[in-house]
C-alpha positions in Angstrom: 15.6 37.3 21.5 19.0 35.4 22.4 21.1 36.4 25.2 24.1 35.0 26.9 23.6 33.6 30.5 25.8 32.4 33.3 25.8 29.2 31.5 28.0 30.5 28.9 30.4 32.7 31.0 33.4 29.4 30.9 35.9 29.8 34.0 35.4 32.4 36.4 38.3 32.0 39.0 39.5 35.2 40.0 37.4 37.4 37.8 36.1 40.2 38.5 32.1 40.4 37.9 29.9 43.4 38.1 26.3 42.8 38.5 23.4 44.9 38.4 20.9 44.2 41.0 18.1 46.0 42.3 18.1 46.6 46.0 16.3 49.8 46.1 14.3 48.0 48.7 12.2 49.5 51.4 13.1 50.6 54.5 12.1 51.8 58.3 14.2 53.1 60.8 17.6 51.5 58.9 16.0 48.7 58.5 15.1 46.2 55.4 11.0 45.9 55.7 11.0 43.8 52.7 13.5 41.4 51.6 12.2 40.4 48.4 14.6 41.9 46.2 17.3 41.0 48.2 16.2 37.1 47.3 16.0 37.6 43.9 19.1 38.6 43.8 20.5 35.5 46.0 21.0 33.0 43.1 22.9 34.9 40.6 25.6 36.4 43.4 25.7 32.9 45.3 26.8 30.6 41.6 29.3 33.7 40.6 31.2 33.7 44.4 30.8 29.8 44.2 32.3 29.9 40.9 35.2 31.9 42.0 34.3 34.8 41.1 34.8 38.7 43.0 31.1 39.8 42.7 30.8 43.1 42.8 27.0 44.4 42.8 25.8 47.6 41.1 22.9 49.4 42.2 20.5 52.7 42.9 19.2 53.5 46.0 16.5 56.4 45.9 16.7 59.3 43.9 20.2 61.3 44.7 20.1 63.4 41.9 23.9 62.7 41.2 24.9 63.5 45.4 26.1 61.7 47.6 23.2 61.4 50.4 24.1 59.6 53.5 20.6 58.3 54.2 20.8 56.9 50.6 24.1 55.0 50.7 23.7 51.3 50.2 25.8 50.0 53.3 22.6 50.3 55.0 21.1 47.9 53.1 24.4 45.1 53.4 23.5 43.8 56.9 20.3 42.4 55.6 21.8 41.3 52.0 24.3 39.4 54.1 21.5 37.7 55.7 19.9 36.6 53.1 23.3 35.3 51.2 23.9 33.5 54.6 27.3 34.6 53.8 29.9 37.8 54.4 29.1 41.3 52.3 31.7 43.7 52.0 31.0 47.2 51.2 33.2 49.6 49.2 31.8 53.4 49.9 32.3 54.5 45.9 31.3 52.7 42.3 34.4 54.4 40.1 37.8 55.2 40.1 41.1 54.5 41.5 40.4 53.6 45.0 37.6 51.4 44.6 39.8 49.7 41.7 42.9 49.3 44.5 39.9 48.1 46.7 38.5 45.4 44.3 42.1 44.0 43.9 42.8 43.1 47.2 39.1 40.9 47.5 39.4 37.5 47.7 38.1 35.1 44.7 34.4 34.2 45.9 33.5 37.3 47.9 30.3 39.2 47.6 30.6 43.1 48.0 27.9 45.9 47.1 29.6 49.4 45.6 27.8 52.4 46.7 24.9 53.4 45.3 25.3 54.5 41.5 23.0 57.1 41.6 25.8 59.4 43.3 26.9 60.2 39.8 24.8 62.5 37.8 26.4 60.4 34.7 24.9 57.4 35.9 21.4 58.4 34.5 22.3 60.3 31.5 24.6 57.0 30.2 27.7 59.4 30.5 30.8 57.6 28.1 33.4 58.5 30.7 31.6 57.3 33.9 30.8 53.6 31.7 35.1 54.2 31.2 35.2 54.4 35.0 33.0 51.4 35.5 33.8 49.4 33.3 37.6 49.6 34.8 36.7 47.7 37.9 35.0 44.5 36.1 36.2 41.9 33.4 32.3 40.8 32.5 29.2 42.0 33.2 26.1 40.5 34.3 22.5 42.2 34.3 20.4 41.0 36.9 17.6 44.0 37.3 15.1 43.7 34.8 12.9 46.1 37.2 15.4 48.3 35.8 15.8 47.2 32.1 14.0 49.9 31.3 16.0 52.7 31.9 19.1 53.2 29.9 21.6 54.2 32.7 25.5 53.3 32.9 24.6 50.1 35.3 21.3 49.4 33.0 22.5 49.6 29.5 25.9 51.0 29.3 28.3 48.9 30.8 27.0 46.2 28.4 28.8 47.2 25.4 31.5 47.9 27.5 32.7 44.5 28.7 31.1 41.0 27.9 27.5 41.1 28.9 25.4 38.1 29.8 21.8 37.7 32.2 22.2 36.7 35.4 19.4 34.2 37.1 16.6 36.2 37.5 17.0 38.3 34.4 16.8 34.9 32.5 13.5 33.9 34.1 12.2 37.0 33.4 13.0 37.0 29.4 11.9 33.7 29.3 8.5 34.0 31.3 8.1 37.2 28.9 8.9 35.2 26.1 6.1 32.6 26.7 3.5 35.3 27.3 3.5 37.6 24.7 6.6 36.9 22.6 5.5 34.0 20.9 2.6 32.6 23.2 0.7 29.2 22.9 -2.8 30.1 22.1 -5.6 31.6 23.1 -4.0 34.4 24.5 -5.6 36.5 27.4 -4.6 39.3 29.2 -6.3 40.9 32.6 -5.2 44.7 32.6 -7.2 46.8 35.8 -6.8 49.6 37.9 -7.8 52.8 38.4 -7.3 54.8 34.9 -7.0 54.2 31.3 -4.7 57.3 31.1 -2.4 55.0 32.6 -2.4 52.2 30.4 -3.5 53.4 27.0 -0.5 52.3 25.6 -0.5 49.1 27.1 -4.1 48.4 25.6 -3.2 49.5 22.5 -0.8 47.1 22.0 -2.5 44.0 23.6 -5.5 44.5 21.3 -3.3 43.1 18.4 -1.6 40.6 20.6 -4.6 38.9 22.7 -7.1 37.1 22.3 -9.3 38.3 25.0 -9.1 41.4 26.7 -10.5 41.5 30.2 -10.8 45.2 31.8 -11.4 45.7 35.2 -10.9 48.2 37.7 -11.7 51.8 37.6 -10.7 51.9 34.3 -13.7 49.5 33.1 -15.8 52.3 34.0 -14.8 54.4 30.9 -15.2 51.8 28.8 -18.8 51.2 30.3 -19.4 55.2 29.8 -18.2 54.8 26.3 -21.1 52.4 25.5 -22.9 54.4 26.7 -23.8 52.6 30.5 -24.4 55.9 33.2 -21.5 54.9 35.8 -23.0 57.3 38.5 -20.3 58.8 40.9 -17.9 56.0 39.3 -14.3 57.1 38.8 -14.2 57.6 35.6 -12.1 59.5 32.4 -15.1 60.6 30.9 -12.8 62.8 28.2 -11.1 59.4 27.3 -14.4 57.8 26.3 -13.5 58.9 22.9 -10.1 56.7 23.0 -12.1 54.0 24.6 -14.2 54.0 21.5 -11.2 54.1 19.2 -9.6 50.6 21.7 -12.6 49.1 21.2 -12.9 49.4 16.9 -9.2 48.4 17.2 -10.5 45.4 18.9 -12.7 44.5 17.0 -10.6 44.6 13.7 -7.7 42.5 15.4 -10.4 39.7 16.1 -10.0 40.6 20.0 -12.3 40.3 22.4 -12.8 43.1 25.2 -14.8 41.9 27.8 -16.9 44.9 30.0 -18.6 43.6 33.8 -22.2 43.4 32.8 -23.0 43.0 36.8 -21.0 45.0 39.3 -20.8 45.7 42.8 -21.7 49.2 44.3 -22.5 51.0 47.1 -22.8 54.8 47.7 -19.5 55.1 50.3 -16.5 53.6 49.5 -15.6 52.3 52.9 -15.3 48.6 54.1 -18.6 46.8 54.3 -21.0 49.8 53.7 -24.5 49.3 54.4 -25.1 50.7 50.7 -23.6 47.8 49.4 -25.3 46.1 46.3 -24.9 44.2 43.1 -26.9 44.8 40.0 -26.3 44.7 36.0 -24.5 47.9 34.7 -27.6 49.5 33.3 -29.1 49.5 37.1 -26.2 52.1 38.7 -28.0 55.1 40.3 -26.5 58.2 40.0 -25.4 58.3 43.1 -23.5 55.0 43.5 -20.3 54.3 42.6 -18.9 50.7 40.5 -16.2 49.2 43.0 -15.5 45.7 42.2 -16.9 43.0 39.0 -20.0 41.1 39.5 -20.5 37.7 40.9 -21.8 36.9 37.2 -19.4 38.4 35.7 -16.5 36.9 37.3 -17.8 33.5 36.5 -18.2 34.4 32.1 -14.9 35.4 32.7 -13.6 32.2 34.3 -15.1 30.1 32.2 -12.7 32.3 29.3 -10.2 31.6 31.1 -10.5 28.0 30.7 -10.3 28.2 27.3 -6.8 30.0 27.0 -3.5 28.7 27.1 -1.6 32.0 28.3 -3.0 34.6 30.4 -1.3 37.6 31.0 -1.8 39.6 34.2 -1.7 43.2 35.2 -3.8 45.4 38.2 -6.5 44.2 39.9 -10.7 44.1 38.6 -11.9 46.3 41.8 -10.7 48.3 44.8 -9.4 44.9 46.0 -7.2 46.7 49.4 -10.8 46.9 50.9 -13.5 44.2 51.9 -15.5 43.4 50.0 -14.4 44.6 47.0 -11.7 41.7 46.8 -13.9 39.6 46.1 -13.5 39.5 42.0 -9.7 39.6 41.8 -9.8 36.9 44.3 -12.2 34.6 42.8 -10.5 35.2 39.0 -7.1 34.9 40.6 -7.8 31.9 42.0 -9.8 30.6 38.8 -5.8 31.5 37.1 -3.9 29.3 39.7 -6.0 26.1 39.0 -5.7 26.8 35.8 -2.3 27.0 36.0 -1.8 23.7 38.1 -3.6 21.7 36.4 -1.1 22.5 34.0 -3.6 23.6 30.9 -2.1 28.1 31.8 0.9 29.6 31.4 0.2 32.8 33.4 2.2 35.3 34.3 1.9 38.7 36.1 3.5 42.2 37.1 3.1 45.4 38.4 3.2 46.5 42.0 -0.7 46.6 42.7 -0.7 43.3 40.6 1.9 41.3 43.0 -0.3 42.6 46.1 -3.2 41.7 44.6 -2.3 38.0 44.2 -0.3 37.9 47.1 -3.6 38.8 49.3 -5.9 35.8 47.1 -3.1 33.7 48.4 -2.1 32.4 44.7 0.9 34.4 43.6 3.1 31.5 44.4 0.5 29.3 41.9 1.1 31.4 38.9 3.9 30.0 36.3 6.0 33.7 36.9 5.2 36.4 38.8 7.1 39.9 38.1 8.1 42.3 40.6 8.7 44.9 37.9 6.9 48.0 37.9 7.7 50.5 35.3 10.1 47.9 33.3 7.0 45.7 33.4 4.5 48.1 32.2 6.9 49.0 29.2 7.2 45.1 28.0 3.4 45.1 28.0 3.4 48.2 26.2 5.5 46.6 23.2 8.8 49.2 24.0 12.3 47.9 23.9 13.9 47.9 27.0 17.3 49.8 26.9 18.7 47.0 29.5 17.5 43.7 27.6 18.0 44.7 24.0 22.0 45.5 25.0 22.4 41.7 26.2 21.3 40.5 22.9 23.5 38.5 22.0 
């Protein structure tokens, strides 16, 4: 796709610029516990006040249901945000009408201020026309800079695009393009990693990568009902056993595309899942008593699939191959993760990777910063791998 950037916004002096961020970040006690979407934002907001520009940032906080909530307003989160700008944030209590209009006029050129939280108007997430009328009122462009949002076709999202000249901001633009490389029009072999706990979750997502990829690595607790669907006895395994049927149908798809799907043929198990059990064993998938339960890939296993790896060009990354938050059942996201980053370094991978479990998965092998892009997109993520159209990146198409 094409879409306009900051490049190709020309002289911004005294304009007014509304940018959608995402700063629905977490909190304790009124305070920012992780900054990380605060510094994703940093780049866009610092070249549009260094331009000249009034910035004025759009955003949800939480789930108001169209009220105004006091322990959902966004001025808690402007100490922090000013912080990380290393610069002045000025908060304006409302994100329509008159006031905040009278507000935005007296700003000076090159100022940074966050409107309240967007989700105080039930028209935000139902796309109202009059509320993107409202909106739209307060700004002369637009800039999208939340693709952990793109997905959701809200006024901020998707609306106020078509309303005033649209472009990506910073981190919207390294999104598209990291996208772009990965599944869009990929150097090949292709190979994507999908894990986690249940194929219910991600049917569409496989679905779609089966025609896409070359190889198809499943791990995670979903493996397990592709195990039972060959026909391997996964003992007290989580596992969909009433999806074993669609597994069946992913794997024929598969095999028609000219994809590989490759299934642990050692795993790790043990009868408790509990850190270090005395249980603990590893053995080939045919060896599972009934009473034990699959928790992380092989040692084996994990070393076929490295040695895939290495003969891919893109690698696509989403959830983890075990029950990685407990030791040792790290030890295959790790070791594959780390596989990725060399990889990656050596400059032979493009890999890139989302989801939530996905970004603390890497983060705890110590490699996230090694991978070509990593996205903090959940849901929005998801979708992309999914094939949808995202409401929020097909209106900046240019």
């Amino acid at each position: 796709m094409t879409f306009k950037t900051l490049d190709d916004m020309g002289d911004l002096m005294g304009k007014r610029v509304l940018v959608r961020e995402d700063l629905n970040v977490p909190m304790a006690d009124g305070r920012v516990t992780d900054d990380t979407r605060l510094r994703a934002a940093a780049p866009t907001l610092l070249e549009l006040a260094d331009r000249g520009a009034k910035v004025l940032v759009l955003a949800h906080f939480g789930r108001p249901k169209g009220e105004r909530r006091a322990d959902m307003s966004l001025k808690a989160v402007v100490p922090a945000f000013a912080e990380v700008l290393g610069r002045p944030v000025e908060f304006i209590d409302d994100c329509a009408g008159d006031a905040v209009g009278i507000s935005v006029a007296s700003l000076p050129n090159g100022s940074i201020t966050v409107l309240e939280n967007t989700r105080f108007y039930a028209g935000e997430e139902k796309n109202d026309a009059a509320l993107i009328v409202e909106m739209a009122k307060l700004g002369d462009l637009y800039v999208n800079d939340a693709f952990s949002a793109a997905h959701r076709a809200h006024v901020s999202t998707e609306g106020l695009a078509h309303a005033l000249p649209a472009y990506a901001g910073r981190s919207m633009e390294a999104e598209l393009v990291a996208l772009e490389k990965a599944l869009g029009s990929p150097e090949k072999p292709v190979a994507a990693v999908v894990g986690g706990a249940k194929v219910s979750s991600k049917l569409d997502v496989l679905r779609h990568l089966v025609a896409r990829v070359d190889h198809l690595i499943i791990g995670g607790g979903m493996a397990n009902t592709f195990l039972a669907a060959r026909g391997v006895d996964v003992g007290k395994s989580l596992c969909e056993h009433d999806l074993t049927g669609t597994a069946e149908e992913i794997l024929d798809a598969a095999d028609a595309a000219g994809c590989t799907i490759h299934l642990p043929y050692d795993v790790v198990v043990s009868k408790e899942f509990a850190a270090n059990p005395p249980s603990l064993r590893t053995c080939n998938v045919h060896e599972v008593a009934a009473d034990e339960m699959i928790l992380d890939v092989g040692p084996a296993a994990v070393e076929a699939l490295a040695d895939v790896l290495k003969t891919c060009r893109t690698l696509v990354w989403n959830g983890p191959m075990g029950a990685f938050e407990t030791v040792p059942f790290d030890k295959a996201t790790v070791a594959l993760a780390a596989t990725a980053a060399a990889l990656t370094k050596e400059g032979s991978l493009v890999s890139v990777a989302g989801g939530g479990d996905t970004v603390a998965a890497l983060n705890h092998a110590g490699v996230a910063g090694d991978f070509s892009f990593v996205s903090t997109a959940g849901g929005a993520f998801l979708e992309w791998m999914e094939g949808r159209v995202l409401p929020g990146v097909a209106a900046l198409e240019a």
